[in-house]
C-alpha positions as a printed Julia matrix, in Angstrom:
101×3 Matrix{Float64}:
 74.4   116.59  123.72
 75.41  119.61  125.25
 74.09  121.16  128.65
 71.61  123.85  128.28
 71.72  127.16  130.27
 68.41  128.31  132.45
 68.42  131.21  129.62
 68.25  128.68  126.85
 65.34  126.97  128.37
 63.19  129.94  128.62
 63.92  130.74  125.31
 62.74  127.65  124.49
 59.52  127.96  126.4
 58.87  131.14  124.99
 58.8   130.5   121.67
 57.15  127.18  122.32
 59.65  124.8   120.69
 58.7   121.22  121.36
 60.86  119.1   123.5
 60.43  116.51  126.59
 60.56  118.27  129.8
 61.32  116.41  132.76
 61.84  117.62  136.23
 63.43  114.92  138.87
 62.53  116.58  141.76
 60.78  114.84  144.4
 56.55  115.51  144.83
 56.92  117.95  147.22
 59.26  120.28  145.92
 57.2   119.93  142.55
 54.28  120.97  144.46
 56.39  123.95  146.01
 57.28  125.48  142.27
 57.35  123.71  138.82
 58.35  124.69  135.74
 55.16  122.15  133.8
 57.52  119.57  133.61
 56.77  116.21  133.82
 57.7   114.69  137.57
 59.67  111.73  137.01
 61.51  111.66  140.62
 64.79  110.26  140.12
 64.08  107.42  141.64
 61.69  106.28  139.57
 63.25  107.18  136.53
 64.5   103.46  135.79
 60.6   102.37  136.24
 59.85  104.98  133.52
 62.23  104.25  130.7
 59.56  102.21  129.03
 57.15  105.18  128.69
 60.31  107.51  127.39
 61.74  104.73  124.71
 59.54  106.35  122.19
 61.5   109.43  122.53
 64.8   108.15  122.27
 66.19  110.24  119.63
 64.1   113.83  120.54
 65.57  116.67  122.47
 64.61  115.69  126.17
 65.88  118.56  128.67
 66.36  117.77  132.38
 65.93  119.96  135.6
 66.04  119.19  138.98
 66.86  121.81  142.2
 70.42  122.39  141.35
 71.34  120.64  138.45
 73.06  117.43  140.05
 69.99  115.0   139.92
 69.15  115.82  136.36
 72.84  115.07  135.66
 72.51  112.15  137.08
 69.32  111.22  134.74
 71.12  112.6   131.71
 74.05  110.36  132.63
 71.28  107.28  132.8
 69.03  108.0   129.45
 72.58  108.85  127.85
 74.32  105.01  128.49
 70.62  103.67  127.65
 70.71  104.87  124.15
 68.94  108.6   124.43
 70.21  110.7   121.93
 69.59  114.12  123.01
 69.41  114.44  126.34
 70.63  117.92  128.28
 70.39  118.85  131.78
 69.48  122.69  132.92
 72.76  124.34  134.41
 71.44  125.34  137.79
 68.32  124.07  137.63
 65.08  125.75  139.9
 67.8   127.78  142.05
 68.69  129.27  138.86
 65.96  129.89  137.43
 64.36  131.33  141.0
 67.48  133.32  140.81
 67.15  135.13  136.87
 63.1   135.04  137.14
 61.59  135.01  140.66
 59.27  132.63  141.74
């Protein structure tokens, strides 16, 4: 699925369309500024698979600082079978960027 833009997510949030949000950030940059993700730090994604399985075919969108760690995770859920999996283009430095903090 494709790649959503920092725009596209808070159109999303906005209007309140369901969807799994996941950030891969580590605790401490969570802590610093979230976006009400869920934290799922990248590496502990594999130990969480189970608890995502029964979301397998749902839109699940991605973020992470930049945008290369939720990549990363899209990359993973994709080759495991996730459906619709998208990572946010620029991730919290984008989003700090269009919308301030």
């Amino acid at each position: 699925m494709d790649d959503i833009t920092v725009e596209e997510l808070k159109q999303k949030i906005d209007a309140g369309e369901k969807f799994v949000f996941i950030d891969v950030r580590e605790p401490h940059e969570f802590e610093e500024f979230n976006l009400n993700a869920n934290l799922i730090p990248l590496g502990t994604l594999p130990s969480a698979i189970n608890d995502l399985l029964p979301h397998k075919d749902e839109e699940i969108i991605i973020h992470c600082r930049s945008g290369a760690r939720s990549g990363s995770a899209k990359i993973t859920l994709t080759q495991l079978g996730f459906t619709k999996v998208r990572n946010v283009l620029g991730g919290v430095l984008e989003w700090q960027r269009l919308y301030g903090i």
